[in-house]
N, C-alpha and C positions, 0 to 999 in steps of 0.2 A: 237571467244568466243560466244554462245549461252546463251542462258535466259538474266533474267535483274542482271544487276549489279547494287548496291545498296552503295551508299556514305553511310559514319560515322551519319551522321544524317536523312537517310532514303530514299533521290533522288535519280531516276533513272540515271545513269550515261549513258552519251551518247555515241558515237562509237569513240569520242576521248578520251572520259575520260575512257573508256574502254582498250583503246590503252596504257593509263598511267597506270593505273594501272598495267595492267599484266606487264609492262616494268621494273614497280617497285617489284613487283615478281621475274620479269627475273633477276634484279641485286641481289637481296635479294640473292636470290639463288647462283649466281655466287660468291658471296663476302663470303657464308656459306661453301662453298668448301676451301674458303682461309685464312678463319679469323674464330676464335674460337666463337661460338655463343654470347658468355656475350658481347665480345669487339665490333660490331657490332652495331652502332649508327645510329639516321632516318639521321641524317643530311648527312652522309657517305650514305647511301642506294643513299636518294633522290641527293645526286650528281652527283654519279654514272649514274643514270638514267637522269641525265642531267633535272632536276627540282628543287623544292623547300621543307622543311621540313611541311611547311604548305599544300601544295600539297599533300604529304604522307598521314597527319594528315586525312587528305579529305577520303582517302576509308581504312585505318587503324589506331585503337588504341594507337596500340606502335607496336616495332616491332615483339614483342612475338606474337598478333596479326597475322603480316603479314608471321609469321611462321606457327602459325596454319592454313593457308590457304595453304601455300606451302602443308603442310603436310598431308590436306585432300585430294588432286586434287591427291598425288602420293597414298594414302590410294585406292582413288576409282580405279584411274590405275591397284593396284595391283588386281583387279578380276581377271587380266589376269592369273594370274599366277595356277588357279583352275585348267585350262587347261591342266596343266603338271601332273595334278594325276589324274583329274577324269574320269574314265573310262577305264586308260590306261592297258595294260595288264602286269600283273607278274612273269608271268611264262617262266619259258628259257630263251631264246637270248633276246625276245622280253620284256623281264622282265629287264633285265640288258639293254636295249636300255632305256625303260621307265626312270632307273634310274639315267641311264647319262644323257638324255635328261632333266629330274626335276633338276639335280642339276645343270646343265649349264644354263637354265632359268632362277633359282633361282638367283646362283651366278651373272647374267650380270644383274637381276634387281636391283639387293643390288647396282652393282656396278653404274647404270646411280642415281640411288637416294641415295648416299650414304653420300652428304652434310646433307640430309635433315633426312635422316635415324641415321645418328650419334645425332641430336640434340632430334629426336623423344625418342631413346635410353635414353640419358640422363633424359627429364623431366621423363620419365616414371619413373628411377631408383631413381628419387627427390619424387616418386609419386605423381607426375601432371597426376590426371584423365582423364584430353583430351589427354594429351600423352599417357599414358598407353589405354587409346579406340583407338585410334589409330593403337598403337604398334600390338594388338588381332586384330584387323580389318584383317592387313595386311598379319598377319601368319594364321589368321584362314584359311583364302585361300587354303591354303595347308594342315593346320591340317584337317580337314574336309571332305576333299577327300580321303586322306593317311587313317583315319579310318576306310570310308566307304570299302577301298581297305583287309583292312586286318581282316574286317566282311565276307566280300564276301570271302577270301582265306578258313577262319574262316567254312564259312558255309559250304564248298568242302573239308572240312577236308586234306586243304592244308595251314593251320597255327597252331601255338598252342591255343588249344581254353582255353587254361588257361590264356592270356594276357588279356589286355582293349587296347582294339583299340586307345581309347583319347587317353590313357597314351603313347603307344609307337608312336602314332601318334605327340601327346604333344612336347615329348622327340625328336624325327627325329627332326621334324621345330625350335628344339629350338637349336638342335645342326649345323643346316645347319645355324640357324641365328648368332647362336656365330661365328663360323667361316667365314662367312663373313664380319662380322665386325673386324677382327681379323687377318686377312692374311698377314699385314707384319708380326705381331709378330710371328705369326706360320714361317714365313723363314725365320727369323732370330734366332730360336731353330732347322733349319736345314730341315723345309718341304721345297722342294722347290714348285714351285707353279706348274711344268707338271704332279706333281703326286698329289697336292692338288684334284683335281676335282675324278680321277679314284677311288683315298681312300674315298671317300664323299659319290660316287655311291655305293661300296662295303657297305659300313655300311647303307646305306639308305635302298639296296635291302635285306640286311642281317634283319635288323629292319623289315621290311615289312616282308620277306615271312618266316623267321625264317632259310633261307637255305644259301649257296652257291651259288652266282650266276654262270649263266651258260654262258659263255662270246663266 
């Protein structure tokens, strides 16, 4: 862990109390993959972590608190994900590469943060403001580039220059986000999942360039 870490009342926390802390993250986390966020108590966290509630209390509020941290640390992680649109190219083989590759990145992000992503989902849809900043944080990533992409097809008079880029940029990242929060339901109405990912790419490259990919 890097910079200062900072106790509930303003002390620099030292390289053990730094060690608790994130420990207490660590279970937070672990317990958010198995237990439904509301049910979730400090005294259950700090057990887990093999401490005390008063300890907790020490570097977090409550534990909606020690989820808003969960939630920034994987918000900033998500930059990575800019990676998979910006720059990449559209056109041909290498166009439908680009697409599989976005949506395979995308989908294995969801899936390593997907405790923490299920409960971000929720405050934001409660409209909880730090959830929902969050929630944009994390898709802008991708919205952002994907627009820039279908400016640029735009200016080559290789898109329709009738669309708005946000918009279908918007629309792509919102439909890669429902469906990865969403994948058992979708196999249990009969997608299975080795063709979940290829129909993702399809409608992603379709979105982007307006065409057919060329596989």
């Amino acid at each position: 862990m890097t910079g200062q870490v900072r106790t509930v009342d303003g002390r620099v926390a030292g390289r053990r109390g730094q060690a608790t802390r994130q420990k207490l993250l660590d279970c937070l986390g672990e317990m958010l993959g198995s237990s439904p966020y509301r049910d979730v108590r400090v005294i259950d966290v700090a057990r887990r972590a093999g401490t005390s509630p008063a300890t907790f209390y020490q570097y977090f509020p409550d534990v909606e608190g020690a989820v808003l941290e969960l939630a920034d640390t994987m918000a900033k992680e998500s930059s990575s994900l800019s990676g998979l649109a910006a720059g990449r190219p559209w056109a041909g083989k290498a166009g439908w590469q680009t697409a599989e590759e976005l949506v395979d990145g995308f989908l294995s992000f969801w899936q390593r943060n997907d405790a923490i992503l299920r409960v971000v989902d929720l405050g934001a849809a409660e409209g909880d403001k730090r959830f929902s900043k969050i929630r944009t944080k994390v898709l802008s990533n991708l919205t952002g580039p994907l627009a820039d992409s279908v400016k640029e097809l735009q200016s080559k008079g290789k898109a329709d220059p009738g669309v708005s880029p946000p918009a279908v940029a918007g629309a792509l990242v919102s439909m890669l986000a429902a469906v990865a929060g969403q994948q058992k339901s979708l196999q249990s109405w009969g997608a299975k999942r080795s063709e979940l990912k290829p129909s993702l790419a399809f409608l992603l490259y379709l979105g982007v360039t307006g065409r057919k990919p060329t596989r």
